[in-house]
C-alpha positions in Angstrom: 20.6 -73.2 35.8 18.6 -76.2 36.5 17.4 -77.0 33.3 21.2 -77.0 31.9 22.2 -78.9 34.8 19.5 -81.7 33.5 20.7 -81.4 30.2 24.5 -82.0 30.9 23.2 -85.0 33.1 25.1 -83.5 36.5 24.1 -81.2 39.4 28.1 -81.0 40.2 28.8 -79.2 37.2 29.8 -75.0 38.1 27.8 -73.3 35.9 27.4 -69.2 35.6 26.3 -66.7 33.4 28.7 -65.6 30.7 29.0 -61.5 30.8 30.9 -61.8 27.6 31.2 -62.6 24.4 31.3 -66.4 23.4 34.9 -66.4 22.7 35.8 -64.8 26.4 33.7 -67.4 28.1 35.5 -70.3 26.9 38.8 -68.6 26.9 38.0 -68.4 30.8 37.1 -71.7 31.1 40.6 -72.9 29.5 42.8 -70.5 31.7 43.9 -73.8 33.9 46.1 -72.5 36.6 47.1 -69.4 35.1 46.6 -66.4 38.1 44.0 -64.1 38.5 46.2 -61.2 38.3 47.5 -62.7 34.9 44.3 -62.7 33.6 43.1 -60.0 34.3 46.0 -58.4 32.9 46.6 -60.0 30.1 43.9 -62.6 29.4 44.4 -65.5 27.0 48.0 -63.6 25.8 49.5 -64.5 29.4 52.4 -66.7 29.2 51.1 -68.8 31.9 47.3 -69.5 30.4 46.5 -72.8 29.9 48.3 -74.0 32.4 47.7 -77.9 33.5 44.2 -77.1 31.5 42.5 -80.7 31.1 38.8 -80.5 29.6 37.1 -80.8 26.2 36.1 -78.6 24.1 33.5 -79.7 21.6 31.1 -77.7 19.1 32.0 -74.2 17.1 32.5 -70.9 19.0 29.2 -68.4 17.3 30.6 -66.1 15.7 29.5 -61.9 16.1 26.7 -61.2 14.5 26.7 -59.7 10.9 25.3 -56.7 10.3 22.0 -56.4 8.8 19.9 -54.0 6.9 18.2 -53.0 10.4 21.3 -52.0 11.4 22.1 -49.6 8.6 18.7 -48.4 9.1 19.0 -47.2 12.5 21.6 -45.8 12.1 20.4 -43.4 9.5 17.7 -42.2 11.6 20.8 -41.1 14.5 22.4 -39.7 11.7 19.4 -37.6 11.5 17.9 -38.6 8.3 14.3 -38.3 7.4 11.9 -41.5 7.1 11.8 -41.0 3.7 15.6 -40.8 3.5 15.7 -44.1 5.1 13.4 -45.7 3.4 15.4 -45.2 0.6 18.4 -47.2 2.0 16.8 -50.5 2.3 12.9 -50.6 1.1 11.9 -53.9 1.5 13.2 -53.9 5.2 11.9 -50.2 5.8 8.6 -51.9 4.9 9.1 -55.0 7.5 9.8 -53.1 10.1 8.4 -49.2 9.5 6.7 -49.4 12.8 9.3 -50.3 15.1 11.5 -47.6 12.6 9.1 -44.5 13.9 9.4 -45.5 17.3 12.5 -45.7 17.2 13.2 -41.9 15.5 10.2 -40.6 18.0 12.8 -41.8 21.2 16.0 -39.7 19.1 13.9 -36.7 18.5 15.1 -33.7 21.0 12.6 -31.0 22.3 13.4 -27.6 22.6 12.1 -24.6 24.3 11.8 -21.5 21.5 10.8 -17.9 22.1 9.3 -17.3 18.3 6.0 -19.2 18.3 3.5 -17.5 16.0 -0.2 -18.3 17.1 -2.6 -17.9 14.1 -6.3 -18.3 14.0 -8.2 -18.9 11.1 -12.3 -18.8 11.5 -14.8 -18.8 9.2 -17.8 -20.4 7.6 -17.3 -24.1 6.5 -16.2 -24.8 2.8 -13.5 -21.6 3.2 -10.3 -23.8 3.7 -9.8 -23.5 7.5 -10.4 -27.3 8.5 -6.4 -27.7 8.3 -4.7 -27.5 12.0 -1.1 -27.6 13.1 -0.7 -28.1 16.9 2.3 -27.1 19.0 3.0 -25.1 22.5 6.1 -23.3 23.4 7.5 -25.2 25.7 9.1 -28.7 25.1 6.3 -31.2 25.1 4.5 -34.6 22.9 1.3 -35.1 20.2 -0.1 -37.9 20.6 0.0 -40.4 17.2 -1.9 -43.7 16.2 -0.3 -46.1 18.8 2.0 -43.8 20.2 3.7 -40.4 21.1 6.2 -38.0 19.5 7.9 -35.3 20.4 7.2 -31.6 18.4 9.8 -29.5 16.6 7.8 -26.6 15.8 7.4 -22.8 14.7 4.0 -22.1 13.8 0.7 -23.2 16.1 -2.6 -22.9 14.0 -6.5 -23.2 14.9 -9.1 -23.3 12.7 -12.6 -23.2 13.2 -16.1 -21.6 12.0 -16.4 -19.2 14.9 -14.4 -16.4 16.1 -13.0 -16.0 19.1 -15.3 -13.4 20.8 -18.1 -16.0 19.5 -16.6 -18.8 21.2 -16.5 -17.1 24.4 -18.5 -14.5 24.7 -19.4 -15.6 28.2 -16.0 -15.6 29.4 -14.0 -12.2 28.1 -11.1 -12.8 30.5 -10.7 -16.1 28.4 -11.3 -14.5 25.3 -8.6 -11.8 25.9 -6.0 -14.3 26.5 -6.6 -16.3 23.3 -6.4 -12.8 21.7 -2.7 -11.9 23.4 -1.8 -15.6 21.8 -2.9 -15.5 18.3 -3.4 -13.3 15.6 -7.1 -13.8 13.9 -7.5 -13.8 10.1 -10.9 -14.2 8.6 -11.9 -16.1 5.8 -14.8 -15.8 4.1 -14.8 -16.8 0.5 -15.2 -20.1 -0.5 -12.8 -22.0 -2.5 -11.0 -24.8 -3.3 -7.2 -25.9 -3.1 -5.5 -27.4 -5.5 -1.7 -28.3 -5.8 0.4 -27.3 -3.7 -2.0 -28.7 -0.4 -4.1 -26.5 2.4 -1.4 -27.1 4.7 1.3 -25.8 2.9 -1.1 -22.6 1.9 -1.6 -21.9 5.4 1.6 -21.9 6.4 2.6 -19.7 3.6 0.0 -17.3 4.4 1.4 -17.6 8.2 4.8 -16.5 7.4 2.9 -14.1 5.1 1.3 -12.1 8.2 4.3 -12.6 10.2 6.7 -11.0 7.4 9.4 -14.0 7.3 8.2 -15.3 3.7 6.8 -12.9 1.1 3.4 -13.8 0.3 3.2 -15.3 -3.5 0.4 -14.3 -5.5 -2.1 -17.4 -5.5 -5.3 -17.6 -7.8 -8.6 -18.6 -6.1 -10.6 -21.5 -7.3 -14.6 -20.0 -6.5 -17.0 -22.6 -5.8 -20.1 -22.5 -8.6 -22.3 -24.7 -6.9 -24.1 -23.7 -3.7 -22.2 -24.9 -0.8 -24.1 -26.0 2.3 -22.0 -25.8 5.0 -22.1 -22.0 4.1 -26.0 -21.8 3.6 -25.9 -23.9 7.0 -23.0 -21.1 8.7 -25.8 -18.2 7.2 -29.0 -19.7 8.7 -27.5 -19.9 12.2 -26.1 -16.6 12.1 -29.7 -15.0 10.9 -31.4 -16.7 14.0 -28.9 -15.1 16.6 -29.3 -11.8 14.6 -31.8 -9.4 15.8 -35.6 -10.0 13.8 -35.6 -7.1 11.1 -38.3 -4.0 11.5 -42.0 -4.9 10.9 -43.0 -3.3 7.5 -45.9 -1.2 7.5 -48.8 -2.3 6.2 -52.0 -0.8 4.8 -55.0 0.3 7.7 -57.5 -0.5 4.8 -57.0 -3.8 3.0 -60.3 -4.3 1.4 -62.7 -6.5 0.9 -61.2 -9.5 -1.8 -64.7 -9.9 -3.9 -64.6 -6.1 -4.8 -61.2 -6.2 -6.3 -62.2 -9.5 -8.4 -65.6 -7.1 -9.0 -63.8 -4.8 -10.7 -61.6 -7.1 -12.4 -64.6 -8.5 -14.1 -66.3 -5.3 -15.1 -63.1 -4.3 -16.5 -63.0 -7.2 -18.4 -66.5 -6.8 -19.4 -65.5 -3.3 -21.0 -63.1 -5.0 -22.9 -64.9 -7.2 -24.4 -68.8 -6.5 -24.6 -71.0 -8.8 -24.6 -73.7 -9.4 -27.8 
């Protein structure tokens, strides 16, 4: 309060903070005499406010503030719209203010605990679609996000790699076994490539798929002509941990290399006498 006291010119001045609106604060001030009960039963409609009031009242009370587009933004995300939903409502202010927007719908998203997680893991050479991954855990709990955190609604909890899981841990079974119990391993091993609708959306299909919640929809498969060498690259590691292949057997007696081109020339020779 000491810099308004400067300002007004007087340390003798009462001065506290208002805990109301504008228009209560100096309806308080012009009370006069009227009693305490009075007010605070019936305010500025008393019949004794303004009693023996002497002071000045100078300058325009602010008014409320008006509503903005903010507003009817945030609002649509309690309302339990989708971004895309609000950004409909009011584009250019979406766009101003879209990072303070996803913050904001991250704090109103709920958690929840669910008994039907599906675990699904997809393994297989690179270049065979499985570089898509979904995370998510059964109990209530965050995924961390480019500057932030939200919280996960989920069903479905997908890994994807190049190597199964006895690969992955076949130093640790006990490990290896749990995974197992979790998720439900599908192997890929044709190469292809997506096109519309995206990998995510396969996958997913092709989890509800092995789960039997969605019928799986026939889907044709895009083959790769050209070599792929993330595949050639998957092959050559998997020949050097394979076990060498059988030594072929091989002649006792090879020979000596200037008879066989000897006889080469004499048949030659018989060929084609010469004069």
């Amino acid at each position: 309060m000491t810099g308004v006291h400067k300002a007004l010119g007087s340390s003798k001045i009462a001065l506290q903070p208002a805990n109301g609106t504008s228009t209560q604060a100096a309806n308080y001030c012009k009370k006069g005499q009227q009693t305490k009960e009075e007010w605070e039963l019936s305010k500025e409609n008393g019949s004794n406010f303004g009693l023996n009031f002497q002071g000045e009242e100078f300058g325009e009370v602010p008014t409320p503030r008006k509503r903005t587009d903010l507003d009817d933004l945030c609002d649509a995300i309690q309302a339990g719209k989708s971004m895309s939903e609000v950004a409909q409502i009011h584009p250019a202010s979406y766009v101003r203010n879209y990072r303070g927007l996803a913050a904001y719908q991250a704090l109103q998203t709920t958690t929840y605990q669910h008994e039907t997680l599906h675990g699904i893991y997809y393994w297989g050479p690179p270049g065979t679609g499985q570089y898509i991954k979904i995370w998510a855990d059964k109990y209530a709990c965050t995924g961390e996000i480019n500057g932030g955190v939200v919280k996960l609604i989920h069903t479905t909890f997908i890994i994807t790699s190049n190597y199964s899981i006895d690969y992955l841990w076949k130093d640790d079974p006990v490990m290896a076994n749990a995974i197992k119990r979790r998720f439900k391993a599908v192997h890929m091993t044709t190469p292809y490539m997506f096109k519309e609708p995206n990998p995510t959306s396969i996958l997913i299909e092709k989890a509800n798929h092995i789960f039997g919640t969605v019928p799986m929809k026939p889907r044709p498969r895009h083959t790769i002509s050209k070599p792929n060498p993330g595949l050639e690259s998957w092959r050559k590691v998997r020949s050097q941990n394979s076990p060498p292949d059988p030594p072929e057997d091989k002649d006792e007696h090879k020979g000596d290399p200037s008879e066989s081109k000897n006889e080469d020339k004499q048949e030659d020779e018989n060929v084609n006498p010469q004069p």
